[in-house]
N, C-alpha and C positions, 0 to 999 in steps of 0.2 A: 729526548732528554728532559727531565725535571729541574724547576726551578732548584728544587734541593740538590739535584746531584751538579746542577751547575755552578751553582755557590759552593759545593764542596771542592769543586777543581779550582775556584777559582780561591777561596779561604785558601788550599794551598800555593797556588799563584804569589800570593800577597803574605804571604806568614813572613817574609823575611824585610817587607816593605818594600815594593816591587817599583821601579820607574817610569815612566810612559810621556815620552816626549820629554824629556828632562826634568818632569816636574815629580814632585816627592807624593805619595799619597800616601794619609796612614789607612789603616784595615777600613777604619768608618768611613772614610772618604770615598776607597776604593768601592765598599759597596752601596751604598747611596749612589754613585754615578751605572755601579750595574743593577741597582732596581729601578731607577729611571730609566736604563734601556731597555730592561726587559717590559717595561711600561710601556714607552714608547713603539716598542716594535708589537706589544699586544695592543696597543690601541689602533695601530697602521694596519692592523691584521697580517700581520707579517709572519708571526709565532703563533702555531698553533695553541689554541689551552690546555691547559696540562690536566692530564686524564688523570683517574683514580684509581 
């Protein structure tokens, strides 16, 4: 799976401002914490890089 089609599930995840552990995220928030993970988990080598 691509960065882009993961953002795309996850943009629908969040369209309606989704909750996670009681706390509120808005759309920015929600994805700044998922390009930090998918950072994090490409830095640990964890996620493969995404092909072309």
């Amino acid at each position: 799976m691509t960065d882009a089609e993961l953002k795309g599930i996850i943009k629908e995840a969040v369209e309606d401002y989704r909750t996670g552990n009681a706390v509120y995220y808005s759309k920015e928030e929600a994805f700044a914490l998922m390009d930090a993970h998918i950072a994090k988990k490409r830095a640990n080598n964890t996620l493969p890089p995404q092909s072309q």
